[in-house]
N, C-alpha and C positions, 0 to 999 in steps of 0.2 A: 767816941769816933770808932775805937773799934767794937764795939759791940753793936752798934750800928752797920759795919760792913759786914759781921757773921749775922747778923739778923737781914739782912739786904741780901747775902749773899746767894742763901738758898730759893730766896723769889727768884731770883733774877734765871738760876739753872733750871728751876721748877718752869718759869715762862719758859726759855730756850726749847726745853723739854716738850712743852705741849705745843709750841707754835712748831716744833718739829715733825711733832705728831700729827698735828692739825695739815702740816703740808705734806707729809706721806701719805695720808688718808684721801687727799684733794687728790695726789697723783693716782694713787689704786683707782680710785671711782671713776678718773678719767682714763685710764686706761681699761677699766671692764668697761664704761660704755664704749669705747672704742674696738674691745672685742667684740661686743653687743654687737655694733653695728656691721663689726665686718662679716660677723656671723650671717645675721640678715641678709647682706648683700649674697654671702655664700649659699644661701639658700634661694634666696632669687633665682641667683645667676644658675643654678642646679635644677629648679623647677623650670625655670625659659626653656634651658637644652634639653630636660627631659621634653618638655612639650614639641619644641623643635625635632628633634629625632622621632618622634611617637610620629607625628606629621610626616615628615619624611617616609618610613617606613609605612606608614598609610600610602603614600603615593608611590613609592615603589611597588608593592603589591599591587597596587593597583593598576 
């Protein structure tokens, strides 16, 4: 019995261990894509207004 719970024992921290890992790993990657994408957006949104203003400034001068 107990050489069965020191032999159980360290499975069981060694699982805890990587399904721990395994869910901070799941978290990082959803949070770079979630940078990922805001980036994207931030770059959209920075090319629209530059085009927007460029346009503008065309018709001002003009």
């Amino acid at each position: 019995m107990v050489l069965m719970l020191t032999l159980s024992f360290p499975f069981t921290t060694l699982f805890q261990i990587t399904s721990c890992s395994i869910y901070i790993l799941i978290f990082l990657l959803n949070s770079f894509q979630f940078i990922n994408l805001l980036y994207h957006v931030h770059t959209v949104f920075r090319q629209f207004s530059c085009k927007k203003l460029f346009s503008g400034s065309k018709q001002i001068s003009l």
